[in-house]
N, C-alpha and C positions, 0 to 999 in steps of 0.2 A: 306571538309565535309567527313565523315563518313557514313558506313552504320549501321542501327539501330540495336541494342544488346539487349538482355537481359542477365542477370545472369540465371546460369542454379542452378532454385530452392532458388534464393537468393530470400531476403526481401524487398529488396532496388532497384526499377527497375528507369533502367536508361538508358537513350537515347540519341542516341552521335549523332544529327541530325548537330545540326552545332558546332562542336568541334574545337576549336580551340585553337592551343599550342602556351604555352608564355615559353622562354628559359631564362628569366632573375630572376634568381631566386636568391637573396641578402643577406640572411640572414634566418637560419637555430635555431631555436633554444628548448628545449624539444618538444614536439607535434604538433609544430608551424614554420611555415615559412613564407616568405616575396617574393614576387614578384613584380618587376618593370613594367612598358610599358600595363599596365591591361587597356584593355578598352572592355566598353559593360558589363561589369561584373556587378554583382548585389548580395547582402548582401544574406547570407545564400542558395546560388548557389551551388551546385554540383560539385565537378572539380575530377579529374584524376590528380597523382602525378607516374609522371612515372620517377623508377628511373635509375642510371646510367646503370645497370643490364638490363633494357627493363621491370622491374615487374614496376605493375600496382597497386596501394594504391587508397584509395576511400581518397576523401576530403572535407573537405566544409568551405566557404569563411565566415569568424568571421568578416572582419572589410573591407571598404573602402575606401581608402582617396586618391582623385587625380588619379594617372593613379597606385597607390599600393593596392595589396590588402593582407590582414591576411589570410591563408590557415590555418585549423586546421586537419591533419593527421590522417586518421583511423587507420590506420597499425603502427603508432610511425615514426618517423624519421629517425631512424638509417639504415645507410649505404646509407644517402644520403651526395651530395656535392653543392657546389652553380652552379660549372661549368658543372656538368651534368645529372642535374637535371629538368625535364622539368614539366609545370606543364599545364593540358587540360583543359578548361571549356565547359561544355557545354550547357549551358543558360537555367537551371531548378533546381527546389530545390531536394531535395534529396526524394523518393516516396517510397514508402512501399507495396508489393504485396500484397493484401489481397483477402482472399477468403473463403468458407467454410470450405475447409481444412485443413485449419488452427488446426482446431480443433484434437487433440492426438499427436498433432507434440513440439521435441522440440528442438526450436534453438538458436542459439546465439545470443551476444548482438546486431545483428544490423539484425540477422532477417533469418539469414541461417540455413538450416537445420542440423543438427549434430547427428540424430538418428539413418542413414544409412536410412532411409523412403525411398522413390522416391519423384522426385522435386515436387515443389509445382507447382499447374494450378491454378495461381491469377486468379483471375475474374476482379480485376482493380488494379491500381496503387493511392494511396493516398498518400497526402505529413506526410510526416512523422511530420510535425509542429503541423498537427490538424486545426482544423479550431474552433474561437472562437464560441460558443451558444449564439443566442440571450437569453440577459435575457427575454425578454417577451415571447420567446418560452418554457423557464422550466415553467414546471410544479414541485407543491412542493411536497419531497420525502413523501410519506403515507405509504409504504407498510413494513410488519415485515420480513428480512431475518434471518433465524437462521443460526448459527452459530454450535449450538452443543456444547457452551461454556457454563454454568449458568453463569458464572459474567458478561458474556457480553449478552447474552438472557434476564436473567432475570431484570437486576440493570442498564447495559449499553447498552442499545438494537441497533441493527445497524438496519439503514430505507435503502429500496434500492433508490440510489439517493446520497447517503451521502457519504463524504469524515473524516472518522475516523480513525485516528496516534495509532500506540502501540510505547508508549515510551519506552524501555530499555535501562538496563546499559549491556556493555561490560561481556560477561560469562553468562549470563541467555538465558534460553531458547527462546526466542524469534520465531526464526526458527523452531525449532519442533510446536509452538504454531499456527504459520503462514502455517505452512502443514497441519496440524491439521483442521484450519479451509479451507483449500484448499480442503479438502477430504469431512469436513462435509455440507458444507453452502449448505442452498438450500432456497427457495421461499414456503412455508408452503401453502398450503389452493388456489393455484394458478398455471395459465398453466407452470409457472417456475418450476413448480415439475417435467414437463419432462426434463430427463435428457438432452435431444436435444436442448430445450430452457435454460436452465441455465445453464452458461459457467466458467469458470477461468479461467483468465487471471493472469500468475502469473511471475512475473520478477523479478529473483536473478541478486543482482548489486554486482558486487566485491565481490564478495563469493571466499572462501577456495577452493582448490581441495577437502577437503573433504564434502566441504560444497555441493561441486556441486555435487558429489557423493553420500549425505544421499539423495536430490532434487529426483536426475534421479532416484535410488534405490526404493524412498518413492512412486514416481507418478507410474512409471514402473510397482510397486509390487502390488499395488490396481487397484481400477476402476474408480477413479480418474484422470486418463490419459485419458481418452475417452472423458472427457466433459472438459479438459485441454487443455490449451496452455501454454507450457513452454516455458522462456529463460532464459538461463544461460552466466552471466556477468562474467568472472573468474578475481579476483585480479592480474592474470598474463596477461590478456590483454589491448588491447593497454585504455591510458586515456580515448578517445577521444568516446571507444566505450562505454562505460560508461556512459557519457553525454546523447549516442544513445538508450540505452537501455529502458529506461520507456516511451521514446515517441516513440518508435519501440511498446511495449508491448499495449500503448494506443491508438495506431492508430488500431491496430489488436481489440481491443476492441470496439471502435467506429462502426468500419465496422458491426461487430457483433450484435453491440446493433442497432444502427440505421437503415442498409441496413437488417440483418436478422431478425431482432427485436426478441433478445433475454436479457434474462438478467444477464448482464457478471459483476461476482465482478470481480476486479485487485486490486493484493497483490503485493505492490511493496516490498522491502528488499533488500538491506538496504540502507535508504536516505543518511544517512550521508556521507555512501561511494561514495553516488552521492554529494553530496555538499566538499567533501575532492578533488574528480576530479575536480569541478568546480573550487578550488579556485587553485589549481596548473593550471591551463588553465589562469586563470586571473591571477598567476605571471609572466608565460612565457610570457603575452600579455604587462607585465609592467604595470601593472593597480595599483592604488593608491586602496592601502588595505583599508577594513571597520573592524568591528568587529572581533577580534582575525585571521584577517588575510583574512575574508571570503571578496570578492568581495562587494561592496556596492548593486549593483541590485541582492543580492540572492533570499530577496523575490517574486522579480518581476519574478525571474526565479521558483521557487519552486509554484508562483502562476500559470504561465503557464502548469505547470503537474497537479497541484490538484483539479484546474479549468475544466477542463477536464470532472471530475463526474458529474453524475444527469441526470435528467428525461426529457423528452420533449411532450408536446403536441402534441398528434396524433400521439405520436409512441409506439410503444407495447414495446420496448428493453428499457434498462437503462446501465448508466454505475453508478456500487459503488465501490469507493476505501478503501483499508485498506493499510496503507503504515507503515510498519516496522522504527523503529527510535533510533539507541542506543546513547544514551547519552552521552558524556564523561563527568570521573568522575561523573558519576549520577546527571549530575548539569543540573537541568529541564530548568535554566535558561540562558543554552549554546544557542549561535544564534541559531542552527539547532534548536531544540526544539521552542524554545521562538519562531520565526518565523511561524514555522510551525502554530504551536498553534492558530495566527492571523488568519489563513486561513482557516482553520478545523474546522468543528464541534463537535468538544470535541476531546478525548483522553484516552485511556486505558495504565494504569500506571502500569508496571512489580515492585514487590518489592525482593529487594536483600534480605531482612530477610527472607520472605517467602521461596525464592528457597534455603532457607540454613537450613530450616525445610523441605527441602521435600513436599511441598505443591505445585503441578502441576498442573490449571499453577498457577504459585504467581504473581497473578492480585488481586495491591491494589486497593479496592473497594469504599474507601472514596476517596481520588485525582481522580479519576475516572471520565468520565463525557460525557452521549451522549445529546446533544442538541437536539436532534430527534427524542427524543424518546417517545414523547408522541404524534410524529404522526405518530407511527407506533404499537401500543398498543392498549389493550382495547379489546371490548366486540367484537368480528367480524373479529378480524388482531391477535391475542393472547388466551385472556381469558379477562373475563371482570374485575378480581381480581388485574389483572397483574399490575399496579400503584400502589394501595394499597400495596400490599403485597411488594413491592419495597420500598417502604417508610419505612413499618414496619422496614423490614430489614436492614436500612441503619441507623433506631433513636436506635432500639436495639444494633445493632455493636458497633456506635460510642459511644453509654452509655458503654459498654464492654471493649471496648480498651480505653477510661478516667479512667476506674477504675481498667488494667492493671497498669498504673500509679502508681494509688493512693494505693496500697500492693506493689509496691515495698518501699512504705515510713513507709505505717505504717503495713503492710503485711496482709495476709489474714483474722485473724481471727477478725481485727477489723470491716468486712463486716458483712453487714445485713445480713436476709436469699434473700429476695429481690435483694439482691448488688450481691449476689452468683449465681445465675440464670441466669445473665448477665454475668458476667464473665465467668461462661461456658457458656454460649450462643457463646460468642466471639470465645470461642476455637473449639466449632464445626461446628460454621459458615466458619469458617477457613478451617477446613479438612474434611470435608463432603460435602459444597455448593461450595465453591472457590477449595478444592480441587480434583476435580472429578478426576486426572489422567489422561490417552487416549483416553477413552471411552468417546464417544459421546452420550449428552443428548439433546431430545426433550423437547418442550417448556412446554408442561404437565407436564414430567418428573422432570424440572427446578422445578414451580412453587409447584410442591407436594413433593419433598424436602424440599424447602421454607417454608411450611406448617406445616411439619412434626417439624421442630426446632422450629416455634414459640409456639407448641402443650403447652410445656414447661412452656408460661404465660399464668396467669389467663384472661378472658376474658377483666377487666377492665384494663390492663394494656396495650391491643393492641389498643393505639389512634389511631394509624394512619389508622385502618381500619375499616368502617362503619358498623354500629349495623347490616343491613341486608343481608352485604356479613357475617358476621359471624353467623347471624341464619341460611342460606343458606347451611352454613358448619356445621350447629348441634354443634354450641357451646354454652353449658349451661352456666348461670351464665349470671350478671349485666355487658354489655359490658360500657365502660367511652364513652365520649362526644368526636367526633374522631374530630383529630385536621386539617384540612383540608383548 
């Protein structure tokens, strides 16, 4: 027996009450090892990999069979051996410090500081796995968070509560989009307007060095960092911290929402690169591949993190996710996506033509889609227009881009004057509403944009929006029979 530790200012507190080392250690292989003679041990247990040098690796036990157990290595493997290699368990899962303080700190993937700050003073230790939510304790998402985005304000609204994917491909902005909305989101018309109640939780998975650089630079340089929690995953560290990272970022969230009741979005970025560690974990473990190679339990695994979100009965805090997702090959129908998709309540679709005009951000607005948004809209949480005027927007567009089409075949001038109206409609819809740039827009600001572009048709042509919201707005003329 050992006497108890803590890490100085780690994430991951851990207690070496009854530790006990096993010296048969069999087999070695990428981020994974094998130990013989295991008894007492238990699935997703904590251990110490101490290696021939006397340093000290955090671990934790993948598998059990008999008296063997699978160790999966925080620190990688290398420069260990079989014969002198010993490996410590000590009969708890792996815990996570959390505390208020959390809050302007930022640190690595499994929960350390790396600001130079001063250590953290956790207030508890929670297991880093999370703990499932009764369903009969959620309560369903109602509330409008803005973002500062119009396509996703106005057209895709996020509910706090709600777990909503941005799909990208490979080279789009994704990341500045994801800071973007890290800086801007807040709780409109509600106590999450103080900055002390609405939090970010925001966790880069296998990011670039440069990437982790625009991160600390971005949060560092604003005021964003004060109501932030960062961690930075770098593509140069171990696999394993990888795996650790978004349920390190969502346990610090939990604590938040729930014990401080506040309301914390978490932006995770980028899943894939968490589902890419996942399946090199499940080759080294010899597992019988599923889908292009990914583990067959991805889902179950990716429902474990996404699960996570939402509201509870009798708590003031929430958790909302927006988890970053780049595509490969743009193919929406890669496992990561397609998977994801089952789980989520919609999805915001990056397009590659957009960002190849210059349209910031190029968020395709048709693929597009929040499942939730119509309990977080409306006359009291928005504007009372806010549905209507979304609809307009989305039967005009898609009349717009059908009749792109249709002039590349028989060109422009065989358009009506009607058909002409629409086609610029489409082009300023494009670079005016979708493309606002850096600057962040309020939900008023969204909708009177919106407003302004449809000025454009005559009163009978706006179905989608009811004769008394448009005498409301002083528009003359015979509104049509709105299509509802």
């Amino acid at each position: 027996m050992t006497e108890k530790t803590e890490q100085n200012g780690g994430a991951v507190g851990l207690d070496r009450l009854f530790a006990v080392e096993h010296r048969t250690v069999s087999y070695v292989s990428g981020p994974l090892l094998v130990a013989e003679g295991a008894s007492n041990v238990g699935y997703d247990e904590v251990v110490d990999v101490v290696t021939p040098a006397g340093e000290e690796r955090r671990g934790q036990v993948l598998e059990v069979e008999g008296d063997r157990m699978v160790v999966q290595v925080l620190g990688g493997t290398r420069g260990l051996d079989r014969p002198g290699t010993n490996v410590r368990t000590r009969g708890e899962v792996a815990r996570m410090a959390v505390g208020p303080d959390l809050v302007g700190r930022i640190l690595d993937g499994s929960g350390t500081p790396i600001d130079d700050g001063p250590p953290l003073q956790p207030a508890a230790y929670h297991p880093v796995g999370g703990e499932p939510l009764n369903p009969f304790a959620r309560a369903h998402p109602s509330d409008f968070i803005e973002t500062g985005i119009s396509a996703i304000d106005g057209l895709n609204t996020l509910v706090r509560g709600q777990k909503l994917p941005i799909f990208s491909g490979f080279g789009l902005p994704a990341m500045e989009l994801a800071a973007q909305i890290a800086e801007g989101a807040r709780v409109p018309g509600s106590s999450g307007d103080a900055p002390d109640e609405f939090v970010v939780v925001f966790a880069a998975i296998g990011v670039t060095q440069r990437e982790a650089a625009f991160f600390r630079k971005r949060f560092a340089g604003s005021a964003a960092l004060e109501r932030s929690v960062l961690f930075i995953n770098q593509a140069d560290d171990p696999t394993i911290e990888r795996l650790l990272t978004p349920r390190a970022a969502l346990t610090a969230a939990e604590y938040l929402a729930w014990e401080e009741g506040r309301h914390v979005l978490v932006i995770l970025a980028d899943i894939t690169n968490y589902c890419e560690a996942l399946r090199e974990v499940s080759a080294a473990r010899g597992e019988i591949p599923g889908r292009r190679g990914y583990p067959g339990y991805m889902y179950t695994d990716l429902a474990s993190l996404f699960e996570r979100a939402g509201r509870v009965h009798g708590k003031e805090g929430s958790v909302t996710q927006i988890m970053i997702l780049s595509m490969p090959d743009d193919d929406i129908t890669h496992p990561i996506p397609d998977l994801t998709g089952y789980i989520t309540e919609g999805q915001i679709v990056l397009s590659r033509d957009l960002d190849r005009r210059n349209v910031y951000p190029p968020i395709d607005v048709l693929p597009s889609l929040s499942r939730l948004m119509n309990a977080g809209i409306g006359d009291g949480k928005t504007r009372y227009d806010h549905r209507q005027v979304a609809d307009q927007l989305y039967a005009a567009f898609a009349r717009g881009k059908e009749l792109r089409r249709l002039v590349s075949i028989v060109g422009e001038q065989a358009l009506s004057e009607e058909d002409r109206r629409y086609l610029a409609f489409a082009d300023d819809f494009e670079n005016e509403f979708v493309g606002q740039g850096s600057a962040s827009r309020a939900i008023e600001e969204t909708l009177e944009t919106a407003w302004r572009l449809l000025d454009r048709f005559p009163p009978a042509e706006l179905k989608r929006i009811k004769r008394e919201t448009l005498e409301r707005r002083g528009m003359a003329g015979s509104a049509g029979t709105p299509e509802v």
